[in-house]
C-alpha positions as CSV (number, residue, x, y, z in Angstrom):
1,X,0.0,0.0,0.0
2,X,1.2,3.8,-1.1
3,X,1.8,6.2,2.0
4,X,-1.9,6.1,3.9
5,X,-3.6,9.3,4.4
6,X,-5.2,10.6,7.8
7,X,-8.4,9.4,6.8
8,X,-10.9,7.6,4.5
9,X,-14.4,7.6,3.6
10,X,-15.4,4.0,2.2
11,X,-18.8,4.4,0.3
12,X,-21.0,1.3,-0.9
13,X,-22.6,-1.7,-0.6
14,X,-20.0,-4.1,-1.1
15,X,-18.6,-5.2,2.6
16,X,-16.2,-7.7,1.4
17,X,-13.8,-5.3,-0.4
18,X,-14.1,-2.5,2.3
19,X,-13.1,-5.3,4.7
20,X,-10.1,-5.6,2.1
21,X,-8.7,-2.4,2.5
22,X,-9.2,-1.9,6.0
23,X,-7.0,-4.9,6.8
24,X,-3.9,-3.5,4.0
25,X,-4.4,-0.2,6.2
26,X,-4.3,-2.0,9.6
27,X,-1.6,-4.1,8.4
28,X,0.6,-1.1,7.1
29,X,0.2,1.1,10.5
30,X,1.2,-2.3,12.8
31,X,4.2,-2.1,10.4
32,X,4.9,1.4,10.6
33,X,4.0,1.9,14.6
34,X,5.8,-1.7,15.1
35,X,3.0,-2.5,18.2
36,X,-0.6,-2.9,18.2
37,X,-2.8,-0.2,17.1
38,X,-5.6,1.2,19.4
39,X,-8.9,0.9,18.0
40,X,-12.5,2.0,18.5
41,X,-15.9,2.5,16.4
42,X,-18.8,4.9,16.6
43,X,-21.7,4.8,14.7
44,X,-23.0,8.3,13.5
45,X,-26.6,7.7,14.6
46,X,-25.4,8.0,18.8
47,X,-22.0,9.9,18.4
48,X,-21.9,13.9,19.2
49,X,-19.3,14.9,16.3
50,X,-17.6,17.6,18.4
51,X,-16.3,14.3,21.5
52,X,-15.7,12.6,18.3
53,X,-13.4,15.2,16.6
54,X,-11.8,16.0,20.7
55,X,-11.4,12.5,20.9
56,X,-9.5,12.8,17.5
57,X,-7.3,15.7,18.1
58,X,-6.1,14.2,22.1
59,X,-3.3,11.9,22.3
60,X,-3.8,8.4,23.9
61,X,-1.5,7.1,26.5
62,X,-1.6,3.4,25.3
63,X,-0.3,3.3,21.6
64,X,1.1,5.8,19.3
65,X,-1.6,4.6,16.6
66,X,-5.0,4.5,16.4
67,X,-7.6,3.2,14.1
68,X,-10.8,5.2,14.5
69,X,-13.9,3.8,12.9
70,X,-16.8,6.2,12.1
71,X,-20.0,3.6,10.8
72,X,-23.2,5.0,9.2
73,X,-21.3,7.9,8.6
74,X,-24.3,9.2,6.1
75,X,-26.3,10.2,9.4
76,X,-23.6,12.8,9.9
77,X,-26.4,15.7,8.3
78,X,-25.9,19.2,10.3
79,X,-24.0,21.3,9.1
80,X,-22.0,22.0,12.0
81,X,-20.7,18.3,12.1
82,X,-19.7,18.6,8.7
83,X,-17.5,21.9,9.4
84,X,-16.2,20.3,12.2
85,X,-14.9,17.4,10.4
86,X,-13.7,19.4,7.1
87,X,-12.0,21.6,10.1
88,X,-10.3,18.7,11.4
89,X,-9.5,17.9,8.4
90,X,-7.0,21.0,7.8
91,X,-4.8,19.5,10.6
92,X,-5.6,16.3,11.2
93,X,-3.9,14.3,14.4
94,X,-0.6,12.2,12.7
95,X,-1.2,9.2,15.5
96,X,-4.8,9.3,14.0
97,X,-6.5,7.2,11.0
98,X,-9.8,8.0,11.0
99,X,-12.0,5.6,8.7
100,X,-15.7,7.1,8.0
101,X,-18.0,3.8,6.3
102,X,-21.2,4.2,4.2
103,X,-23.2,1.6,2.6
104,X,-24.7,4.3,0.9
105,X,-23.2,6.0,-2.5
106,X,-23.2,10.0,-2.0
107,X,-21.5,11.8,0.7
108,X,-21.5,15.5,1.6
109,X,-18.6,17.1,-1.5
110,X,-17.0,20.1,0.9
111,X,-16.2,16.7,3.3
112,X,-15.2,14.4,0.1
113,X,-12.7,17.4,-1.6
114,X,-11.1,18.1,2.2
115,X,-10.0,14.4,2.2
116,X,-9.3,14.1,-1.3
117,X,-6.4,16.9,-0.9
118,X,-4.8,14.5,1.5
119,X,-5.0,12.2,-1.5
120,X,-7.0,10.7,-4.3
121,X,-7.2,7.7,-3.0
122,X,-8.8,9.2,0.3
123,X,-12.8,8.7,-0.9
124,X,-13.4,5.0,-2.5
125,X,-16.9,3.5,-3.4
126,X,-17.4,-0.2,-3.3
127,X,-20.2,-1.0,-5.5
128,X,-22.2,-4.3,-5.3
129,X,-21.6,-6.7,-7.7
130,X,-24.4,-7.2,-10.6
131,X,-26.9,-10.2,-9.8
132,X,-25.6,-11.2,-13.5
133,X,-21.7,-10.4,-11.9
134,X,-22.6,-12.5,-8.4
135,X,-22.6,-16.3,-10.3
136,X,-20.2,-16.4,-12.6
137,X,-17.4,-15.2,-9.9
138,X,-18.6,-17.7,-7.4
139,X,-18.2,-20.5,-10.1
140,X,-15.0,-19.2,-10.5
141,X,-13.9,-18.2,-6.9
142,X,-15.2,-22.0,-6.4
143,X,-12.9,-23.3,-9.2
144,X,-9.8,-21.8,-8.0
145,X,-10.5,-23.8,-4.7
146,X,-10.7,-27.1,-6.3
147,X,-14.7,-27.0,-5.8
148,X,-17.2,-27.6,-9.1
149,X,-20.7,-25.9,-8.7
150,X,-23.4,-25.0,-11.6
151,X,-25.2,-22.8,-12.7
152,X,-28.7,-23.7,-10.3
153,X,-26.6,-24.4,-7.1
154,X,-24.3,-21.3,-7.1
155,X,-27.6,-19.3,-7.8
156,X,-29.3,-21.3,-4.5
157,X,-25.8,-21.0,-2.8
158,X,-26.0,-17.0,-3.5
159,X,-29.6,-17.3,-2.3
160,X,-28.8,-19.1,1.0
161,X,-26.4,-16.6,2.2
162,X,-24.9,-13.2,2.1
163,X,-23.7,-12.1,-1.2
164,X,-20.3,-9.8,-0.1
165,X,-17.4,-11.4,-0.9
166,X,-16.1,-11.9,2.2
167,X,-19.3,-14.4,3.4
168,X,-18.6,-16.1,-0.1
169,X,-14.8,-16.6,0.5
170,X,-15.8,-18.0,3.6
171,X,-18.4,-20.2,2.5
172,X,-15.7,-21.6,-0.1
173,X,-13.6,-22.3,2.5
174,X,-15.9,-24.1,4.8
175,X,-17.5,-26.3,1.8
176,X,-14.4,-26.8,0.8
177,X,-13.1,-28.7,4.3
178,X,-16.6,-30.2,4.4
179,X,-16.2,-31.8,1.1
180,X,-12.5,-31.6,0.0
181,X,-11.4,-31.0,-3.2
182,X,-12.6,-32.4,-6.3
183,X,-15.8,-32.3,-5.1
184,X,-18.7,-31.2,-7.9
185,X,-21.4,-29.6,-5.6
186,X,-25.1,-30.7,-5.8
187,X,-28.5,-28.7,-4.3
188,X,-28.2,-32.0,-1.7
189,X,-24.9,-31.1,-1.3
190,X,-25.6,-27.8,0.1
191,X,-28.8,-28.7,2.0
192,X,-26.3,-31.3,3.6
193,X,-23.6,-28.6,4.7
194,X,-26.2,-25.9,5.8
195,X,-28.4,-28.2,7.5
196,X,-24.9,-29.4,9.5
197,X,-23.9,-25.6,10.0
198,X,-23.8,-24.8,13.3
199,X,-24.8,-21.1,12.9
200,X,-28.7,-20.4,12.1
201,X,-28.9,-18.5,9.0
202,X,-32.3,-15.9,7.7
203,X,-33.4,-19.1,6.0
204,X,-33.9,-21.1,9.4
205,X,-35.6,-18.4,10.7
206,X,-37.8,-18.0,8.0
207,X,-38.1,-22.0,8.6
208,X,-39.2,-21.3,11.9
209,X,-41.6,-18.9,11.3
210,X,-43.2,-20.9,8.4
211,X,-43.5,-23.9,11.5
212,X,-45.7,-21.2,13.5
213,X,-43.5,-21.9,16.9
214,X,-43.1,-18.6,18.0
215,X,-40.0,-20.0,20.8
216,X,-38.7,-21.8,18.3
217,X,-38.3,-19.2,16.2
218,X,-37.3,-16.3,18.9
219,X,-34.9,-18.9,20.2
220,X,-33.0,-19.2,16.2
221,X,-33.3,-14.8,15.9
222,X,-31.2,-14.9,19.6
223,X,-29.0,-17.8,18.2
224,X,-28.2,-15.3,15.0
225,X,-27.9,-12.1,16.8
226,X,-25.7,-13.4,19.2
227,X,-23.1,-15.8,17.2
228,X,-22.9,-13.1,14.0
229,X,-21.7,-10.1,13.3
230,X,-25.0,-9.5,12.1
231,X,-26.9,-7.0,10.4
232,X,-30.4,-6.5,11.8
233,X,-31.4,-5.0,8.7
234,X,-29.4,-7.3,6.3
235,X,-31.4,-10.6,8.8
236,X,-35.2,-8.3,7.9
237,X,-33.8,-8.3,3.9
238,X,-33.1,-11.4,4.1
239,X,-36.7,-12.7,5.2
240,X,-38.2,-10.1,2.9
241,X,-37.0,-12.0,0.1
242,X,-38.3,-15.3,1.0
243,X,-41.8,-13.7,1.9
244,X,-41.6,-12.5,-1.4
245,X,-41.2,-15.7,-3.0
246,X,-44.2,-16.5,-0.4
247,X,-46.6,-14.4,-1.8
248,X,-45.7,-15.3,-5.4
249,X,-46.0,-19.2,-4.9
250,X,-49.2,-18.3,-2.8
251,X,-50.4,-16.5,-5.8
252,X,-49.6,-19.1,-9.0
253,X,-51.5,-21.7,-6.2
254,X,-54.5,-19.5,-5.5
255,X,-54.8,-19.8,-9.5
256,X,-55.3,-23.8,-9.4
257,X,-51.2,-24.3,-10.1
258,X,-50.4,-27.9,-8.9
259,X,-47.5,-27.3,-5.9
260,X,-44.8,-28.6,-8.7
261,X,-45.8,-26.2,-11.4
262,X,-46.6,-23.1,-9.2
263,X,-43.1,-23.4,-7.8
264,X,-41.4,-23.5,-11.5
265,X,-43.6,-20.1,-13.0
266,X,-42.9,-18.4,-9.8
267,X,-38.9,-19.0,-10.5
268,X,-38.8,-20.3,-7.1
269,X,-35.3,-22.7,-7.0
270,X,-35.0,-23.9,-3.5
271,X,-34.6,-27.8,-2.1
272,X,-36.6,-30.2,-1.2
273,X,-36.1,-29.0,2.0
274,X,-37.6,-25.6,1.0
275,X,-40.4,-26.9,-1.3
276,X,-41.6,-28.8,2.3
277,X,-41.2,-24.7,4.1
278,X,-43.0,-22.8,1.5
279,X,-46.1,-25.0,1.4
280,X,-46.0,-24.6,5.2
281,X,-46.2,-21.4,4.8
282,X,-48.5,-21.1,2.1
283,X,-50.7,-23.1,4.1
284,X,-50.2,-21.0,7.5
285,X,-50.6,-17.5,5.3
286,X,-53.3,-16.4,2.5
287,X,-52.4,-14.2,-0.1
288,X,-54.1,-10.9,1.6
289,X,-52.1,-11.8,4.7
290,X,-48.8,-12.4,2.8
291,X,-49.1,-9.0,1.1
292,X,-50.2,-7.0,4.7
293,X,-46.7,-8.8,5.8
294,X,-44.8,-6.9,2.7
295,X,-45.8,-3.9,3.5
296,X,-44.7,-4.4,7.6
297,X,-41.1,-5.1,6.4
298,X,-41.1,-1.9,5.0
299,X,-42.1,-0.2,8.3
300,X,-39.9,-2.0,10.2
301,X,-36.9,-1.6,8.6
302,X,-37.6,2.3,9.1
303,X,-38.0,1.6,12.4
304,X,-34.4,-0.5,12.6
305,X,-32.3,1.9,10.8
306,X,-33.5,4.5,13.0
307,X,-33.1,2.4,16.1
308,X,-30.2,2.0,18.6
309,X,-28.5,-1.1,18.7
310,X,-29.6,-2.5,22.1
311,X,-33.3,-1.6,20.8
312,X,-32.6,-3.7,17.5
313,X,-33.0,-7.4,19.1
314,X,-36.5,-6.1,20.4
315,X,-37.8,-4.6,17.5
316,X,-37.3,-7.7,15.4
317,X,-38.9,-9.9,18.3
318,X,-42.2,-7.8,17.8
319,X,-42.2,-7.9,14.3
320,X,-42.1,-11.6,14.2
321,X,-44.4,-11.8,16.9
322,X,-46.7,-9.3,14.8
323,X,-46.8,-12.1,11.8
324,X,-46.6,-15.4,13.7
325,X,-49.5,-14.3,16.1
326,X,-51.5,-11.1,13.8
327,X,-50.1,-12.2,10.4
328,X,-48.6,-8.6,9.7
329,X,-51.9,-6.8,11.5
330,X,-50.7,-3.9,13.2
331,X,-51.8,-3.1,17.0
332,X,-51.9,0.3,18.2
333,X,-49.6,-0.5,21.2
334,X,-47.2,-1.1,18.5
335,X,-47.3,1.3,16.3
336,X,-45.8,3.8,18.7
337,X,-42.6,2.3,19.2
């Protein structure tokens, strides 16, 4: 890596690549510094910029550099904060890297040009790869680990877990010591490993929730939460989409499909396994429930991205508690949270 500058803003959706850089940067200033480095996050959402910037600007008695993490950095929005930081900026602390991270795109310019004139390389967006992009370099991320998987099962591998490269590589890695090389992956295959994962995934929840065991599934949301570096709203996406392909195979089957047929015009790939879950569900929810759960998602995620982090674990117990037990209808001693 080229000499690092005093700070960063990483833009995007893609997590794996961020993750990238962060650890050439970590890895250059243990190199430089020749100890550990001193690091701590905020999130935007619950920091006041002005501790942040003196918490920037004083010294710290343990190392002589420090890694400084600013998450959700797009909730930084008065205009103070952002003349604070462009202030900073001017003279920014040399024991300092300070790393600002956005999954979002745009950020303010007046903060973008005052990092950029420590260097061009300052301001980087990570862009999510294409759905078209996502199979072809799993097949060959698979291929350069000695692993063979098609078309269908990369596209139900990509549908089973989340698509930054980083969860990929590591997926790779762990089918690969399941299976060993040589291996040419079926869909049993990969019902076989994920059923055998220790870690519940969004698609056991959703599992779950389609069984109607409301301690079941709050046990599984805990079990998530707790072992992952987890995203609440990346675990709410991640049921969306199956609800989604809920409604649709409730749909083709309210039109007199057969089970086999209605799966196959809704484009609904899944298992055997996940056949046996969506006609659960199918038969648990009817279409106008299905649709009043779509638009509760919506609501909800407002509700997460606004929320703290302690509050987050609550909030998604109440929305699965709103469709298990009211099948997405709202109560008014809800509504107000």
């Amino acid at each position: 890596m080229s000499k690092l500058a005093p700070a960063y803003l990483l833009l995007g959706p893609e997590k794996g690549l961020k993750d990238d850089f962060i650890r050439e940067i970590r890895e250059t200033l243990t190199k430089i510094s020749g100890q550990d480095l001193e690091e701590t996050r905020h999130y935007a959402f619950e920091t006041e910029i002005p501790s942040l910037v003196s918490e920037l600007q004083n010294g710290s008695l343990f190392s002589s550099a420090r890694l400084v993490f600013l998450l959700s950095a797009e909730e930084i929005k008065k205009k103070s904060d952002l003349d604070l930081l462009k202030d900073y900026l001017k003279n920014p602390s040399p024991e300092v890297t300070l790393i600002l991270i956005s999954e979002e795109t745009k950020f303010d310019e007046s903060v973008k040009k005052a990092l950029e004139k420590h260097s061009k390389d300052s301001v980087k967006i990570y862009w999510e790869m294409y759905e078209s992009q996502k199979k072809g370099w799993l097949i060959n991320h698979f291929r350069t680990l000695g692993l063979t998987i098609g078309q269908d099962e990369s596209e139900f591998l990509l549908e089973m877990v989340e698509n930054s490269t980083d969860q990929l590589k590591s997926e790779g890695e762990k089918l690969l010591s399941f299976y060993g090389k040589g291996r040419t992956l079926t869909m049993d295959d990969l019902e076989t490993y994920l059923s055998h994962s220790k870690e519940e995934t969004v698609f056991s929840l959703f599992e779950m929730t389609m069984e109607g065991d409301m301690e079941q599934t709050m046990e599984v949301l805990h079990k998530i939460l707790l072992s992952q570096d987890k995203d609440a709203v990346g675990l709410l996406s991640g049921l969306l989409w199956q609800f989604r392909n809920l409604l649709t195979l409730r749909q083709h089957l309210d039109q007199g499909l057969p089970s086999d047929e209605a799966f196959l015009q809704g484009k609904i790939r899944t298992t055997k396994k996940g056949k046996t879950t969506y006609l659960k569900g199918s038969q648990r929810f009817s279409t106008k429930d299905l649709e009043t759960v779509i638009i509760l998602f919506s609501e909800y995620e407002v509700r997460l991205r606004g929320a703290r982090t302690e509050w987050q674990s609550l909030i998604l117990e109440l929305f699965l508690y709103q469709i298990l037990i009211k099948k997405g209808h709202r109560e008014r001693a809800l509504e107000s949270l």
